[in-house]
C-alpha positions as CSV (number, residue, x, y, z in Angstrom):
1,X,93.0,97.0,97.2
2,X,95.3,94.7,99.6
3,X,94.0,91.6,97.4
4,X,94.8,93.3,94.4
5,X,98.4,94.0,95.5
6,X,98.6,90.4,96.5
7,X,97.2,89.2,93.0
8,X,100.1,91.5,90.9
9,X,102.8,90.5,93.6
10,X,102.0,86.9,92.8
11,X,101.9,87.5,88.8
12,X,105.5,89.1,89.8
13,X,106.6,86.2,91.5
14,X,105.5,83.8,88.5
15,X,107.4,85.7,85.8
16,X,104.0,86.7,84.0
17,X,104.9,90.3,84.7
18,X,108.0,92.5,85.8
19,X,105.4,95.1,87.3
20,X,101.8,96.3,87.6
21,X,99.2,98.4,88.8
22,X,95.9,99.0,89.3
23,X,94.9,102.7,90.6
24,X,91.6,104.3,90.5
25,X,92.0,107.2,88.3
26,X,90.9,110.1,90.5
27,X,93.0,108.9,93.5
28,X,96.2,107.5,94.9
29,X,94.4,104.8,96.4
30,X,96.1,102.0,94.2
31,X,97.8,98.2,94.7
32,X,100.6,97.6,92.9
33,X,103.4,94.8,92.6
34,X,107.1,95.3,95.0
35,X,108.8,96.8,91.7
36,X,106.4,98.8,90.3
37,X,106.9,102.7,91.5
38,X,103.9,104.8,91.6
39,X,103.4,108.0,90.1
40,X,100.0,110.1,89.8
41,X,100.8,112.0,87.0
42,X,102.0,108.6,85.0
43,X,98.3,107.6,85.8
44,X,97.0,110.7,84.7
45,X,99.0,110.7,81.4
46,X,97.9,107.2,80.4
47,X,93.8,107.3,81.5
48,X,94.2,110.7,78.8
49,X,96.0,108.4,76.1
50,X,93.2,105.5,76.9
51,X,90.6,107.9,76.8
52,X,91.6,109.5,73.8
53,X,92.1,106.1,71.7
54,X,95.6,107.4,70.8
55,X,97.9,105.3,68.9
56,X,101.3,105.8,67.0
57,X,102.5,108.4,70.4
58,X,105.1,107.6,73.6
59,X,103.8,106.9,76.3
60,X,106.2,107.5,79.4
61,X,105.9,104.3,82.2
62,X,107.9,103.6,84.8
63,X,111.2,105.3,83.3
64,X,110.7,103.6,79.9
65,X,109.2,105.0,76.6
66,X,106.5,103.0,74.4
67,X,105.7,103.1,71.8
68,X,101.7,102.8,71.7
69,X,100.8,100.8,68.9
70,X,97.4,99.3,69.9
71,X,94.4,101.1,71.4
72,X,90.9,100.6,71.8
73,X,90.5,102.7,74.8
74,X,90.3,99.6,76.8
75,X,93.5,97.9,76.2
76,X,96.6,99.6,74.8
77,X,99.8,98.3,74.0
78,X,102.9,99.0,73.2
79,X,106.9,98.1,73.2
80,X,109.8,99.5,74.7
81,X,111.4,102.0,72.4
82,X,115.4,102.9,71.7
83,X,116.7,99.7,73.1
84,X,118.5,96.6,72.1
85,X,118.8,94.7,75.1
86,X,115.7,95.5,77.1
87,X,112.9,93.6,74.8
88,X,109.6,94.6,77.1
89,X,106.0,95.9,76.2
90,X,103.4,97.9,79.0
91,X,99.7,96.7,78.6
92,X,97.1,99.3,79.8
93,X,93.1,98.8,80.8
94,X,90.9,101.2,81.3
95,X,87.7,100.6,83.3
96,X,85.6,104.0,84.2
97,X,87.5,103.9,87.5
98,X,90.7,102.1,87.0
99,X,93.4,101.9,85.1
100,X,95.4,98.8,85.0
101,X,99.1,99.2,84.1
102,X,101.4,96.0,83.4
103,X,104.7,95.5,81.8
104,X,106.0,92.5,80.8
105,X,109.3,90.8,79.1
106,X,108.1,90.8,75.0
107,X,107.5,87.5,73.5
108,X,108.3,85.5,76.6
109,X,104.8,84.8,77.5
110,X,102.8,84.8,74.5
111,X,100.1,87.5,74.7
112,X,99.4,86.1,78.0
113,X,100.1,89.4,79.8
114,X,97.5,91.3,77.9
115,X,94.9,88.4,78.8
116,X,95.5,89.0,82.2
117,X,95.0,92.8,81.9
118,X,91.5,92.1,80.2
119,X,90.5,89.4,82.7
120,X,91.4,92.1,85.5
121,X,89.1,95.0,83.6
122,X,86.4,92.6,83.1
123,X,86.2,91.6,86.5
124,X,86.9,95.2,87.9
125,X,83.9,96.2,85.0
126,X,81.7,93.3,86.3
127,X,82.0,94.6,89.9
128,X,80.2,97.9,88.5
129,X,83.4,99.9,88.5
């Protein structure tokens, strides 16, 4: 996972994202970018919403509530909800294995955030996992 980790630090570093993670869903075995803070039941909680398809429901992610408006139980989205000030949205993926978490600055980069969260499950998905 150390080239993961590498990958997310360096889509830190460029502004793409604020944090991210990847984790396989039965484990803490996980990379994730310097800010982002992992938590095994936040993992949990979000591989349930993925798998359920939910939409329209909070979803709690590193101490900020989204709202989940999109979900096709491979990418989810959703925007930071009950602030003014703090304009962010968290993309999820969902392989079988892995669950890809990124949050990113809304509107700054254009959708590009959720591209990048579906080229990471396709290639985690083309590697069989």
């Amino acid at each position: 996972m150390g080239g993961w980790a590498s990958y997310l630090k360096d889509l830190e570093a460029t502004g793409l994202i604020t944090s991210g993670c990847i984790s396989k869903i039965d484990s803490k075995k996980h990379a994730k970018s310097s800010s982002f803070e992992f938590h095994q039941s936040e993992i949990d909680k979000l591989s349930t919403l993925m798998t359920r398809g939910e939409t329209n429901v909070p979803a709690h992610v590193q101490g900020g509530e989204y709202h989940i408006r999109e979900n096709d139980e491979v990418i989810a989205v959703g925007t930071l909800m009950g602030t003014e000030y703090r304009k962010q949205i968290v993309v999820v993926g969902k392989t079988e294995k892995f669950i890809v978490v990124c949050i990113a600055e809304e509107g700054v980069n254009d959708g590009k955030c959720r591209k990048e969260v579906q080229w990471i499950v396709d290639h985690i998905t083309g590697e069989g996992y």
